[in-house]
Each structure stands twice: as structure tokens, then as C-alpha cells.
N, C-alpha and C positions, 0 to 999 in steps of 0.2 A: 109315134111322136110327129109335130107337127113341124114346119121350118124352123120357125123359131118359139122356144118353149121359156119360160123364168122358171127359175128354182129356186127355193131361200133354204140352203142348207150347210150343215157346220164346215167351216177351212180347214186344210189340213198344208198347208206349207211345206214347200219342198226344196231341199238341201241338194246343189249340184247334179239333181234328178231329173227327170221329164218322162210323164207318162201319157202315149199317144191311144187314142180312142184303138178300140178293138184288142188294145195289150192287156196282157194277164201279167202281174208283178208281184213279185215277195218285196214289200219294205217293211227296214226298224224304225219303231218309233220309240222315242227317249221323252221331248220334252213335256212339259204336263199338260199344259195346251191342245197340244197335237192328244195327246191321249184321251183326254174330254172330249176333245171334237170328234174321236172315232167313236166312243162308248155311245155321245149322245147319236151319232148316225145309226151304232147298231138298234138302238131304242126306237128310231125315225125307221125311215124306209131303206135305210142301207145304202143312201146317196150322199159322198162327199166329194168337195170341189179340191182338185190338186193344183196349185199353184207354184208357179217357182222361183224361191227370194232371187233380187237380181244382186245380192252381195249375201254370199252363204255365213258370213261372219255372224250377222244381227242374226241375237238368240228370242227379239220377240218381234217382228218385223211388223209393218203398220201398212196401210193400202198403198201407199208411196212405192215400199222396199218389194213388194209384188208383180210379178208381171200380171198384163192383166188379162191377156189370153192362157187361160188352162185349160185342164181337162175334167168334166162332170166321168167322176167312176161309182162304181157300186161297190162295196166291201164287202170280200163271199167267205172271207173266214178273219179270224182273229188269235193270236196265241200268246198269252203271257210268255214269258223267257225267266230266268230264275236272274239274271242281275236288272229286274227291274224293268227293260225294254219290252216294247210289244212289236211282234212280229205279225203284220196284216198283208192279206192277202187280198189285192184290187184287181178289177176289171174294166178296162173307160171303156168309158161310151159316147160323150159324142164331144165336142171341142166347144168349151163357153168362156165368153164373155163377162168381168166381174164386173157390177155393177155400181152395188152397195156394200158394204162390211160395216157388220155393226157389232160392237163390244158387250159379249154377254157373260162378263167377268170372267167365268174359267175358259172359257173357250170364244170363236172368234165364229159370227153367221155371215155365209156370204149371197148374199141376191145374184145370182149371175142367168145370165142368158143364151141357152144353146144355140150353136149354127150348123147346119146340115153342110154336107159341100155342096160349092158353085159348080156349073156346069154339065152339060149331057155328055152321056157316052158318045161318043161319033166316031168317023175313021181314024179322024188325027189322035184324039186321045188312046186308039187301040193302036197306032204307030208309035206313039210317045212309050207306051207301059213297054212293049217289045224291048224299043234301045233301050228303056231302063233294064229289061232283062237280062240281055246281052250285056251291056255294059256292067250289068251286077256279076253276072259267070265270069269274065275277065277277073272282075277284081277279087274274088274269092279264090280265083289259082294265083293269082300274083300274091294275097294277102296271106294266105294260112288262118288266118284268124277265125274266119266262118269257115263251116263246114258244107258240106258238097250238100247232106240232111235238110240245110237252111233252103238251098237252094230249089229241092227237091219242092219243097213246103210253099215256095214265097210261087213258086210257077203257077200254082193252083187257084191262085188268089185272081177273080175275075174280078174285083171293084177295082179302079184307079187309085181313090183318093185310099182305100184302106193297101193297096200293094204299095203305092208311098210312106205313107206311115214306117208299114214292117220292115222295108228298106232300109230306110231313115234309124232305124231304132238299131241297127247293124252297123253304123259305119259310126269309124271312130272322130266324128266330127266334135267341132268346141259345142258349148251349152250357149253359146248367143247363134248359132247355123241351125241347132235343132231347135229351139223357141223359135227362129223364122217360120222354121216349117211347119208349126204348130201354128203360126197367125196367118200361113197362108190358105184361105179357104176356095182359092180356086185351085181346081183339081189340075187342069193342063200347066197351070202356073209352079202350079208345084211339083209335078212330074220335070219338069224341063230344069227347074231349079237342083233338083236330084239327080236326075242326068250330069248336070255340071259339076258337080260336086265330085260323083263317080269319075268324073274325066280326069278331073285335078287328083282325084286321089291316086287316079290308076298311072298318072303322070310320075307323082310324087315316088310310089312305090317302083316301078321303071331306073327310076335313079338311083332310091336307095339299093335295086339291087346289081344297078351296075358298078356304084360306088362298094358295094359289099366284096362283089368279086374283084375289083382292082385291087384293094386291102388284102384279099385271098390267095391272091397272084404274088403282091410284096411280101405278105409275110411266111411265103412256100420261100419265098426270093432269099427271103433270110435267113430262114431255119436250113435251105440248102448251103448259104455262103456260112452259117455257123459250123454247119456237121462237118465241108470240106475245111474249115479252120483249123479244127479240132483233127482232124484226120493228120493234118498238114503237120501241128506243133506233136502228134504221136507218133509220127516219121520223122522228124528233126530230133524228140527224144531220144529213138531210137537210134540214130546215126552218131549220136552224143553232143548236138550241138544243143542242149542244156532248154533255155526258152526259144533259142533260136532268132528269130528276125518278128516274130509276133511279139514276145516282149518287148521287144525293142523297140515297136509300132503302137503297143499299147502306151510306155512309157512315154512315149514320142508324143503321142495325141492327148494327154493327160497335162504334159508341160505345155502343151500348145494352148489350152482349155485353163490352165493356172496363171500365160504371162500374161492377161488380160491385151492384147495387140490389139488396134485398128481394126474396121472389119476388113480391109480391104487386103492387110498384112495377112488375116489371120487364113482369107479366102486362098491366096499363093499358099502359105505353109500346110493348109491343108490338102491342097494342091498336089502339092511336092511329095510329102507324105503317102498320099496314094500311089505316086508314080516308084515312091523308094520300098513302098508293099512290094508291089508286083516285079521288082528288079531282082535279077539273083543275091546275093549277097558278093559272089565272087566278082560280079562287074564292076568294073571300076568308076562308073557314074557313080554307084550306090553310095561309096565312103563320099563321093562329092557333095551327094544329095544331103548326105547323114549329117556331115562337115556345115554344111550350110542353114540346115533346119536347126541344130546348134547355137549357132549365133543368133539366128531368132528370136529362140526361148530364151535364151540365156543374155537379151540387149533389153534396158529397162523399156518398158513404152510409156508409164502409166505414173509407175512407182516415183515420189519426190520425197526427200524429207523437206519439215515443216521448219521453216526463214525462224530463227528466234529475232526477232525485231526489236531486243530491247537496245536502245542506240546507249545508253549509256553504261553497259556490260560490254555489251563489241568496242565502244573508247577504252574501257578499264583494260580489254585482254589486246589490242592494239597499241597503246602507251606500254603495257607488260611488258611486249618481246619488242618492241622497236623504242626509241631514244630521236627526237627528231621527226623528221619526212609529216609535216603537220600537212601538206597539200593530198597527200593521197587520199591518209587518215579520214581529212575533213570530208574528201571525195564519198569513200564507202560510206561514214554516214546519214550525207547527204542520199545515198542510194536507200539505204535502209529505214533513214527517216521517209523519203517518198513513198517506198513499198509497204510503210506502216499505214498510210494514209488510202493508197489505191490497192494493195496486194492484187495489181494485175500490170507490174510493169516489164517491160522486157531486161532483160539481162544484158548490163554495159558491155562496151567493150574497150577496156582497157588497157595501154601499154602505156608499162612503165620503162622509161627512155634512162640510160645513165651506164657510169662506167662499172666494167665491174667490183663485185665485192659490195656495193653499197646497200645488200639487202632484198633485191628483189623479190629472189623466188621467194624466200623465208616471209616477207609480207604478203605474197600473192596464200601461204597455207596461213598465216594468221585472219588473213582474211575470211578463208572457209570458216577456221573455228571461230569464228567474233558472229557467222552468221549460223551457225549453225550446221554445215551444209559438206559434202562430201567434196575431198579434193584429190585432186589426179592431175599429175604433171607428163605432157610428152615434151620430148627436144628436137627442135625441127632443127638443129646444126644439121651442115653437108647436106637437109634431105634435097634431093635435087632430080626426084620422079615425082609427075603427078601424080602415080599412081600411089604413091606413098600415103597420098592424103586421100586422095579417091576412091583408091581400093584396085584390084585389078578386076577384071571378068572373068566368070567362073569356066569360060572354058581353058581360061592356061592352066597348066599345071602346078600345082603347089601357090593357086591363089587364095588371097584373104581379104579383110575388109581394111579401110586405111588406118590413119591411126587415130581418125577423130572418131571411131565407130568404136575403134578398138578401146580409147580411151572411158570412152562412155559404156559401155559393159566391165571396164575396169572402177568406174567411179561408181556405178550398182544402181543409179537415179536420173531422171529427166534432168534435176534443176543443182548439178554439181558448180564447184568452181572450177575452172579448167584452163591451166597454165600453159599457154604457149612459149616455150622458155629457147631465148635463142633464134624471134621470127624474123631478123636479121641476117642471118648467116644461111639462109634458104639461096641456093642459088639454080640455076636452070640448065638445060642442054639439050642434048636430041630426044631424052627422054621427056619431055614437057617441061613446060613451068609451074614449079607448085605454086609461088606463088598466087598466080593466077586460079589456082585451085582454092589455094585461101580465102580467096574475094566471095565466095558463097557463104562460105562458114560463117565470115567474118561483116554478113550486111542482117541488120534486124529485118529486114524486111523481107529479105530470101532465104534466110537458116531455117525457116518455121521447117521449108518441105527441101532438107538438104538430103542431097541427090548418090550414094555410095554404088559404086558400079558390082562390087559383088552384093550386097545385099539387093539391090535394084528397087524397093520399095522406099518412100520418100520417111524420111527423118526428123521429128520435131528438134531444132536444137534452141528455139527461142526461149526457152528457161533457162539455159544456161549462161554463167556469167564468164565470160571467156575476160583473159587477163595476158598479155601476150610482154617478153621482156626482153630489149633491144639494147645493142650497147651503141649501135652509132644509125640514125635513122636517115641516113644520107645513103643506105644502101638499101632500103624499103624501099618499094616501087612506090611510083604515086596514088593510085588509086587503091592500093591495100594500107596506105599508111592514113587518107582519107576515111577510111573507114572505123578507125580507131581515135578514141579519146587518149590525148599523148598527155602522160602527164610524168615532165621531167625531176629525175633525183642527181644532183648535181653532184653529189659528193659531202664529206663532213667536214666540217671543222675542225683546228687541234682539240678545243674544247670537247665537244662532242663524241671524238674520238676517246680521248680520256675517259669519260663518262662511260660510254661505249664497252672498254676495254673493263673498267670495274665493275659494273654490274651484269653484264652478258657475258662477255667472252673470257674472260679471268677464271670464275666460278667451272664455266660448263670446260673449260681444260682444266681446270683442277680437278673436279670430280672426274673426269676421263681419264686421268691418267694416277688414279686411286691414288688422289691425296685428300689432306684435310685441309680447310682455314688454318688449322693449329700448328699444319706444319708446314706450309708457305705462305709467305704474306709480301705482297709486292706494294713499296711504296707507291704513294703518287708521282713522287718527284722522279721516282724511276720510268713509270708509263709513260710519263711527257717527255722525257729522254727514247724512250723507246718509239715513241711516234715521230721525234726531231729529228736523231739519226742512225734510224736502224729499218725504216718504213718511208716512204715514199710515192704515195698510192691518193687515189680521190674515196676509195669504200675501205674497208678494214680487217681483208682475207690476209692478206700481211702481216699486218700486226696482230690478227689470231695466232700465224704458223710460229710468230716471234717469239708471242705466250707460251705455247705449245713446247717451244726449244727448251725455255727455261724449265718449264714443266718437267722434263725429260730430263734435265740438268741437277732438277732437286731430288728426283725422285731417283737417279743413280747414287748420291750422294748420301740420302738418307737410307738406303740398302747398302751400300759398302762401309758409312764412314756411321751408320748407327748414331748419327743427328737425328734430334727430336722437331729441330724446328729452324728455320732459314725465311730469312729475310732480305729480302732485293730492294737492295736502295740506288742510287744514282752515281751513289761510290764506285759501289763492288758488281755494278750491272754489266762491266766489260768482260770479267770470270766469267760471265752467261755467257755473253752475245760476242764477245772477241772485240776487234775495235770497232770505229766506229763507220758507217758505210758513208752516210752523206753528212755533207755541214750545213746545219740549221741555217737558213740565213742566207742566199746567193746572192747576194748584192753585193757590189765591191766595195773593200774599203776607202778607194778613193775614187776621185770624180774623175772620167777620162775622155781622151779627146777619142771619138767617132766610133764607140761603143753606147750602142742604147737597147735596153732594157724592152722587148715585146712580152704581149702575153699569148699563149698558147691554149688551144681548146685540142685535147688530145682523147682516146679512145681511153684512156686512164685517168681522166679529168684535167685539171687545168695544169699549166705549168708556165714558166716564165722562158725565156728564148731572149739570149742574147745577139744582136747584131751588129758584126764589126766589120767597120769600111778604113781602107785604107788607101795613100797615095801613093803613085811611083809617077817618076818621068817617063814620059811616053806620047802617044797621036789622038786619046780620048777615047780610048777602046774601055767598054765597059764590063768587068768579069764577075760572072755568079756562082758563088759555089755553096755547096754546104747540102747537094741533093734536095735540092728544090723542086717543087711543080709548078706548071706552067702557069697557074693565078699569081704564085710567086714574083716568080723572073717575071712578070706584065707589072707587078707591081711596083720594083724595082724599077723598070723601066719607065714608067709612071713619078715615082719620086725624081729619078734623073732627070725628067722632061720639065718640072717642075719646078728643079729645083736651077735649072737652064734657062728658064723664063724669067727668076726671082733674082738675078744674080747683083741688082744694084740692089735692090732693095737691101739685102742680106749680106752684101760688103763682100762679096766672092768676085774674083777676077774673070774677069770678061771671057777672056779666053783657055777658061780653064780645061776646058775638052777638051781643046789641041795640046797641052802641055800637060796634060796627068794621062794617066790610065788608072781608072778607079775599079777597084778588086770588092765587090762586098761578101762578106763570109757568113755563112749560120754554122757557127760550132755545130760538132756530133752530125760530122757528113753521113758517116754510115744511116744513119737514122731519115727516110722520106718525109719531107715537106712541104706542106700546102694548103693554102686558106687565103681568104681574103681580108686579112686584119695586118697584114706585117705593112701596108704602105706610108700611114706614118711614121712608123720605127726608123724604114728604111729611107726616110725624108730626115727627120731627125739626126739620124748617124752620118748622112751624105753632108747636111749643113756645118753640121760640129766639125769634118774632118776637114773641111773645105776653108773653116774661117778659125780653125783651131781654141775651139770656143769647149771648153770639156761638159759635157752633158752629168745633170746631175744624181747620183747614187741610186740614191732613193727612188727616183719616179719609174715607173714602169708605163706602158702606154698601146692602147689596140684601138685599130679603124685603118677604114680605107681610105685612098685617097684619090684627088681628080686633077687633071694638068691644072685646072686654076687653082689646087691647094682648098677646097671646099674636103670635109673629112664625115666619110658615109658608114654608118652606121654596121655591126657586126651580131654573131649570137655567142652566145655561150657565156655573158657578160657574169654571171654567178662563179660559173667553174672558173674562169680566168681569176676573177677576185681572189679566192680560195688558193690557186699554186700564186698569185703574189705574197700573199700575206704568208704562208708558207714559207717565201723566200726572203722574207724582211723585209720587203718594199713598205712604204709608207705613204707611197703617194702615187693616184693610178689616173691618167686620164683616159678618158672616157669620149666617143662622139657626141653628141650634145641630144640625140634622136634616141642614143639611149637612156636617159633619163629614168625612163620609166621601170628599168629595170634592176637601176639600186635597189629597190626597197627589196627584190629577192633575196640580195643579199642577206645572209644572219647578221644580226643587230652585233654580234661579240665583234664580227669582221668589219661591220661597215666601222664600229666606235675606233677601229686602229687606224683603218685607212683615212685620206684624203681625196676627195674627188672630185677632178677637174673637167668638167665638159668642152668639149670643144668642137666649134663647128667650123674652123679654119685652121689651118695651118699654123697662119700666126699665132694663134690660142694656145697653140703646143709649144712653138718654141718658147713662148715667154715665160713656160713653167720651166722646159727640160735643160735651157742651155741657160749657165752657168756664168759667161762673160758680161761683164758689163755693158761691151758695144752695142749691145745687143739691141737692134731699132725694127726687130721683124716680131 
């Protein structure tokens, strides 16, 4: 044959195959194309063109879907197959060129043109075949795949361009690497290209099998730490310790794998766990380890229940168990309507401020169920170690986590309610300040990654809705009370309390102390007796225990005296309750000279505080009694200075200093005193005694005062209302800067009272004093 030759003879299309010149190959042929085109070659001279689709999918490929270098072979046998296929047997011969394809209905004719290879033999080409040889013996002892036989065979082969080929047809390269080597017809070009190939390949196989033998190494690693496992728990059998410590490690690593943790939690407890494998059991790290991987599994990370956000079911079950407190109420669903809106806000922090009995905690758990949400209460009374909240460090003995860690594996969820009950009564020493401990819990912006010294890994607490409840917040540090939405419950009403008392607390002591409706029935007229003078409180733990007595009263009586039914009226309510404790009403019945009516802000809500001044002949000596504190007695001192400056004005004689000594008393000495609201009382009672002018019944009065008689503003302006009205005042004045905080008052209290603002001195006396002279 000459260099270059044309052929016009039938296609035969080749499916992910490639047949290089000088190859001998068995293929199956299927499709009917392909079968025509072999019959008509066996008919012709036995010459067809092997081509290779470059997408094996197309079943009728067109000059496009062909590559267009293949291979001219000759067909030296043929065999039907019994399903149909033909089994042919080719030989190439030399590498062509497709030119033309022409459509001859069954079958497909292809014009193609041969090309011989480029190139002479010379030195370098007998350099190049060598490293391919070399390079070939390498990769057949790394590969296994070819046989040493191959090798034997391919040594023999003196042509270049044909020792490439047979090379080439050996190594497991893609079908776009060997069509290259099929279109390259220079012989050095191609050897060098095949050289490379062999490199990469021989690189390739180097790795996999030193990646082979690393895996062979680990999993020798592992079937020994198995078999010594297994050895281990049939020596613990033996000895009778049942699973032993491998149970215990499987169990261990199983919960660890279920509490869904942090990676960085889960990184330490797997940690830990290794080290508590390999520890005896009898070492006493071990139970510490044990103790503490414990808490891990068993502290939510992940876990929340789902907010019910319907805001008008949480008012329904809110209104349900509470009577009143419309500010909180309104609070929560103003929270829940927000978190229906974003469900990504952080969790309030609220304290609710008030005296006791008036409902707190009980609202802090209606709160949970109104949201749906899991509730757990600690009581910080007495705690007075940081570590209480902190936790301690796991190397002292008998340590644990504190109690807001402890709280929250007690609540089961990331996103509980969480009552801090009593954050008032936390007090400090040489053991720390928990307070201060608090300040983390207690800032949205630091709880996310709150800090427990025995656990040591950081804590989300910002899903939580923390609720914290205080009875007098003058002994909250500043910066932990800063950090809390304070939202004050002053106390009830008689109203309210009545109310209170028949639909809450009535019921739930009757049913408690197994009775019926049918067989005690307490009037009204009787409850409002029972709040007037048998209770005396701002919340209504009192007049529960009051229920309660009688409860206990009915219920002996109908087991001894086999009564079907009693009824408590306001008659026969002293049978129950004995006489009566206090008298409704502390106002006097007549108007007196140098007796005036304060009001008080107490740790049990408001109450009324009478102050009585009296004269004697004496040098002007001024005496305080009644266990006063020192805002007190300054304020007394204060109205004296005051009322020393005022003396013409106010018809008091000049030199009354020198010829009185004036004594002022606060009944119920035993009892400590102190605030900044007694200064116009004690202005008021120093004038009446002074100018014998009697101060009137009714009026009750709070604010401070200043040497010029200007009257400064106080808190607690609700509770105060509340023990007057309590005590039958009618008329309350007020500093003039509180204004704003009438309207707290309930509408039932403000419609009895009268309310005088004053922002002088003068303002007061014109209400409280009673004489006619009266020109101040």
C-alpha cells in the first residue's frame, strides 16, 4: 500500500470500542445496519471502516456523531449467535481518515482515506520505545491487571508506531486518551504521549496502594481493638461484673449520638468518654467522669417545645386562673403577639415586683401553659454562694452544675419558662455574690453562651423566658435589676379580693378538704367581712388560710353532728373565725389636735401610719420616737425647720422652741420605720399641735418635704391608695408631680377617694386643718 490510499467501503460504528491497526478482536454486532454493512464487506473484499460514536447512546449515528479518525480492518471470520447477534472477527490494518458517508439505505458507505505513520526510525525513536518498555514492566507489577505473557510478547515488537498501539490497547485509559492516540500519526509524538500516560498511571497506582495498605493497617487496628474488647467483657463476665464498663461505654456513646449536642460539646464528651474507657472502674475520677458525661446527655441542647401563639386562648387561660393584674396579662401578649409576627425573638426578662400572696408565682405557671411551654421554678431565698448559680469545678468533691443548668434538665427544653422566685432575698458573703452571677443569665445579649463551671462548655439560655419575683426591689442590686422589665402588682382591692375569694380560692378549699357546693355555701356578705376584719394583707394567702379554717370547721361539724349543709353568713361568721382581729375603718371618729393620718408603702403593701405630736413645757428639744430610720428623723427635722421659718405666717408663737419640747411619736414602736413620704404628715401634725387647730378625720396624706415647704414627689402612690381606702379615709392628698399616677389606681378606689395634689405646703394645710383661722 501506498502512503496514502482511498477506500469506499461499508461503516461499521463502534460503541465505547476502539480498534488499533495490527489488532485482532472478537466483537458483537446487534443493530441491523451494522449487520448489512458486515454481510455487504463479506460480499466486497472483506474491508470495513471501524469508527467510534463520540456519544454511545445515538442507536443510528450520522457523520456528525463519528469520530473521524478510525481504523480500515479486514473481516477474517463471522458467526451468527442463536439471540440474534453476530459475533465478527476483525483485523486493522492501517489508521483512516473519513471522508465521505454516503446513505445506502440499509447500510452506511464510507470514502475514507489511509495514513501510514510519520516518521523514521532513528536513535531517539529506539530511546523513546525502550522507556516505554521500561516504563510498561513497572506498571504491570504495580497493576496485576496484565500479565508478565503480555509483556513477554509486546518486547518483540520492533515497529514503534505498532509497539504503541499494543501498549495503548493495555492500559485502562478513558476512550477520548485512546481516540487521541488513534489521530496521532506521528510515531515519536505518540510514543512520548504513551510514556506519559504510563507515568500518570504508574503514579496513580503508587497511591492507591499505599492508600490500600494504610486501610490495612486500620482495619488490622481494629479487628485487634475488637478481639482485645471482646476478651476484656469475657474476663469482666467471668469475674461477674455482668456487662461491665463496656456496657456502660456503649450506652454512654449511644446517648451521646441521641442528645443531638453542639459539635464542639459533643467533641469534649467524646473526649471524656474515652478517657472514662480506659480508667479502672474502682478510680474515683471514673464515677466523676461517669457523673458528669451524665449531665451532658441528660441537659436539653436542641430539643424545644412549639410556642402555641394563639394570643386569644393564652387571654382565655390567663383571665381563667387570675382575677385582675391587666398589666402583665397585657405584657405576655404583647410578647406572643410579637413572636407570632417574627418567631425569632428572644425570651423577656421579667420581674414581677409586689407584696406577697398577690399571685406571682401562680402567674409566672399560667404563663407557661397560656404559651404552651415547659415550667420549672428555682428559689433563690438565702442562696448566698456564687457557686449556687455557677456550679462548682469538677475537681472539688461532691460538685454539681448550679441551679440554672440544673433547672433546665429539670424543664427537658431549650425554650422553658423559668421562674426565678424570691431574686430579692439573694444575699452575698465571702462565698461570692450570686448576684453578680445573675448578671449573665439575666442580659439577652450574654445568656446565648452562658458560662457553668462544672459543665465548662458554653449554654444557649436565649430561648428561655426567664420571669424572676421580688417582694421589695430596693434590695436588688442596680445593675441586676437594670436588667429586668419590672412590672409592679401592687395588691387587690376589697372588691377584687371578694371576687378572688368566690371563684378561686373558695372552690379549690372546698374541694380540698372533701366537701361539696351542697354542703358549704359561704355568703357574700360573709367574704367581705372576712376581708374587713379577719385579713389584713395587700395579696390574698390570708384570706385563703381564713377559707381554709372554716373549711376545717364545716367539715368537723358535718362528721360529728351529721349536718347535710351549713351556710356562713356574716351573722354566724364569728362561730368560725372567733372574734374579730382588726376594725374595718382606722380613721377616728373625731377630728384631733396634732394627730395626722400618713400613708405607708410596706413589704405587705400599703397601709396608713398615724403621726402624733405632742407639747410639754421645756428649752425646744425635739424627741423621735416610734423606731424610726434615719430618712425619717431628717424629715421630722425637716418639717421643724419649716415649720420655724413659717411661724407668722401660721399664727404660732415666736418663741415656741424655747418654751415647748416637742415629742413626735409613730405608734407600734416595736415595728422599724423608714421612707421618704412621712415629711408632710409630720409638717401637718407639728402645725395643728402648735396652733391647736384639729386636723381633719378623713384626709390621709404622703410626700416629702423641703425647708421652704415645696412637697416632692414619692413611690408607691397605688399601694398607698389601697391601705387608705382600706382604712376609710376619703380624702388623700397627693404631691402634685404625682399626677400621673392616679389613673394606676382601680377605678372602684379612685370613685371613693378624693384627690388633692399639692405642691406646697400651703396646699396641705388648706385641706387637713380644720380651724377656721386658718390663713396658710
Amino acid at each position: 500500500m501506498s502512503n496514502q490510499t482511498v477506500y469506499t467501503v461499508p461503516l461499521l460504528p463502534l460503541r465505547g470500542l476502539l480498534v488499533y491497526p495490527t489488532m485482532v478482536l472478537h466483537l458483537d454486532v446487534g443493530r441491523e445496519r451494522s449487520i448489512e454493512a458486515l454481510e455487504q464487506a463479506m460480499m466486497d473484499n472483506h474491508l470495513i471502516f471501524l469508527s467510534t460514536q463520540k456519544d454511545s447512546n445515538i442507536d443510528d449515528p450520522l457523520q456528525e456523531d463519528l469520530f473521524e479518525t478510525g481504523t480500515l480492518t479486514k473481516v477474517k471470520q463471522m458467526l451468527k449467535l442463536p439471540n440474534g447477534t453476530i459475533r465478527v472477527l476483525v483485523e486493522g490494518l492501517n489508521r483512516a481518515k473519513l471522508k465521505q458517508l454516503e446513505d445506502k439505505e440499509t447500510f452506511y458507505s464510507a470514502t475514507v482515506e489511509t495514513r501510514e505513520d510519520e516518521g523514521a526510525k532513528d536513535t531517539e525513536t529506539e530511546a523513546l520505545m525502550r522507556t516505554l518498555l521500561q516504563y510498561f514492566e513497572q506498571y504491570i507489577k504495580l497493576s496485576k491487571k496484565v500479565s508478565a505473557e503480555t509483556y513477554s510478547t509486546v518486547t518483540d515488537i520492533d515497529e514503534p508506531g505498532r509497539l504503541a498501539d499494543i501498549v495503548t490497547s493495555h492500559l485502562p485509559i478513558k476512550m477520548k486518551e485512546k481516540q487521541d492516540i488513534l489521530e496521532t500519526f506521528d510515531v515519536k509524538e505518540r510514543l512520548n504521549r504513551i510514556i506519559d500516560l504510563l507515568n500518570n498511571e504508574k503514579q496513580v497506582l503508587n497511591l492507591e496502594k499505599k492508600i490500600g495498605q494504610r486501610v490495612k493497617t486500620s482495619m488490622e487496628r481494629t479487628q485487634k481493638e475488637y478481639f482485645l474488647r471482646e476478651q476484656m467483657k469475657a474476663i469482666q463476665q467471668e469475674l461477674g461484673d455482668k456487662e461491665g464498663k463496656t456496657g456502660e461505654v456503649e450506652e454512654l456513646l449511644k446517648r451521646i449520638e441521641e442528645a443531638d449536642m453542639p459539635e464542639h460539646v459533643k467533641k469534649t464528651a467524646l473526649k471524656e468518654l474515652n478517657r472514662f474507657e480506659k480508667i479502672p472502674s474502682s478510680a474515683a475520677e471514673s464515677a466523676v467522669i461517669r457523673n458528669y458525661l451524665e449531665w451532658l446527655v441528660t441537659l436539653p441542647w436542641t430539643k424545644a417545645t412549639k410556642d402555641d401563639l394563639d394570643v386569644a386562648k393564652a387571654e382565655a387561660i390567663l383571665n381563667r386562673d387570675h382575677y385582675g393584674l391587666e398589666k402583665v396579662k397585657e405584657r405576655v401578649l404583647e410578647y406572643l403577639a410579637v413572636q407570632q409576627l417574627t418567631k425569632s425573638l428572644k425570651g423577656p426578662i421579667l420581674c414581677l415586683a409586689g407584696p406577697p400572696g398577690v399571685g406571682k408565682t401562680s402567674l409566672a405557671r399560667s404563663i407557661a401553659e397560656s404559651m404552651g411551654r415547659n415550667f420549672v421554678r428555682i428559689s433563690l431565698g438565702g442562696v448566698r454562694d456564687e457557686s449556687e448559680i455557677r456550679g462548682h469545678r469538677r475537681t472539688y468533691v461532691g460538685a454539681m452544675p448550679g441551679r440554672i443548668i440544673q433547672g433546665m434538665k429539670k424543664a427537658e427544653t431549650v425554650n422553658p419558662v423559668f421562674l426565678l422566685d424570691e431574686i430579692d432575698k439573694m444575699s452575698s458573703d465571702f462565698r461570692g455574690d450570686p448576684s453578680s452571677a445573675m448578671l449573665e443569665v439575666l442580659d439577652p445579649e450574654q445568656n446565648f453562651n452562658f458560662s457553668d463551671h462544672y459543665i465548662e462548655e458554653t449554654y444557649d439560655l436565649s430561648k428561655v423566658m426567664f420571669i424572676a419575683t421580688a417582694n421589695d426591689l430596693a434590695t436588688i442590686p442596680g445593675p441586676l435589676r437594670d436588667r429586668m422589665e419590672i412590672i409592679t402588682i401592687a395588691g387587690y382591692t376589697e372588691l377584687e379580693k371578694i371576687h378572688i375569694a368566690k371563684s378561686h380560692l373558695l372552690p379549690k378549699q372546698v374541694k380540698e378538704h372533701g366537701l361539696s357546693k351542697m354542703q358549704l355555701q359561704v355568703r357574700d356578705d360573709a367574704i367581705q367581712d372576712i376581708v374587713r376584719y379577719y385579713t389584713r394583707e395587700a395579696g390574698v394567702r390570708s384570706l385563703e388560710r381564713t377559707l381554709a379554717a372554716i373549711c376545717r370547721k364545716v367539715a368537723k361539724i358535718i362528721v360529728s353532728e351529721e349536718r347535710k349543709r351549713i351556710v356562713v353568713t356574716s351573722k354566724n361568721l364569728e362561730e368560725f373565725l372567733g372574734k374579730r382581729k382588726f376594725r374595718y375603718g382606722q380613721a377616728e371618729t373625731v377630728d384631733q389636735v396634732g394627730v395626722a393620718n400618713g400613708l405607708a408603702y410596706t413589704s405587705v403593701g400599703g397601709d396608713t401610719l398615724q403621726i402624733e405630736v405632742s407639747l410639754s413645757p421645756g428649752k425646744g428639744k425635739l424627741i423621735l420616737t416610734g423606731k424610726l430610720g434615719d430618712v425619717m428623723k431628717e424629715s421630722a427635722q425637716a418639717a421643724f425647720s419649716y415649720v420655724r421659718s413659717k411661724v407668722k405666717e401660721l399664727n404660732i408663737e415666736d418663741d415656741f422652741h424655747e418654751k415647748y419640747d416637742i415629742h413626735i411619736h409613730v405608734p407600734e414602736g416595736a415595728v422599724p420605720k423608714d421612707g421618704p413620704s412621712a415629711g408632710i404628715t409630720m409638717a401637718t401634725a407639728l402645725v395643728s399641735a402648735l396652733t391647736a387647730q384639729p386636723i381633719r378625720r378623713e384626709v390621709g396624706m404622703t410626700g416629702e418635704i423641703t425647708l421652704r415647704g415645696r412637697v416632692l414627689p414619692i413611690g408607691g402612690v397605688k399601694e398607698k391608695s389601697l391601705g387608705a381606702h382600706r382604712a376609710g379615709l376619703k380624702t388623700i392628698i397627693l404631691p402634685q408631680d404625682n399626677e400621673k399616677d392616679i389613673e394606676d389606681i382601680p377605678e372602684s378606689v379612685r370613685n371613693d377617694l378624693t384627690f388633692i395634689l399639692a405642691s406646697h405646703m400651703d396646699d396641705v394645710l388648706k385641706v387637713a386643718l380644720t380651724g377656721e383661722n386658718n390663713e396658710g
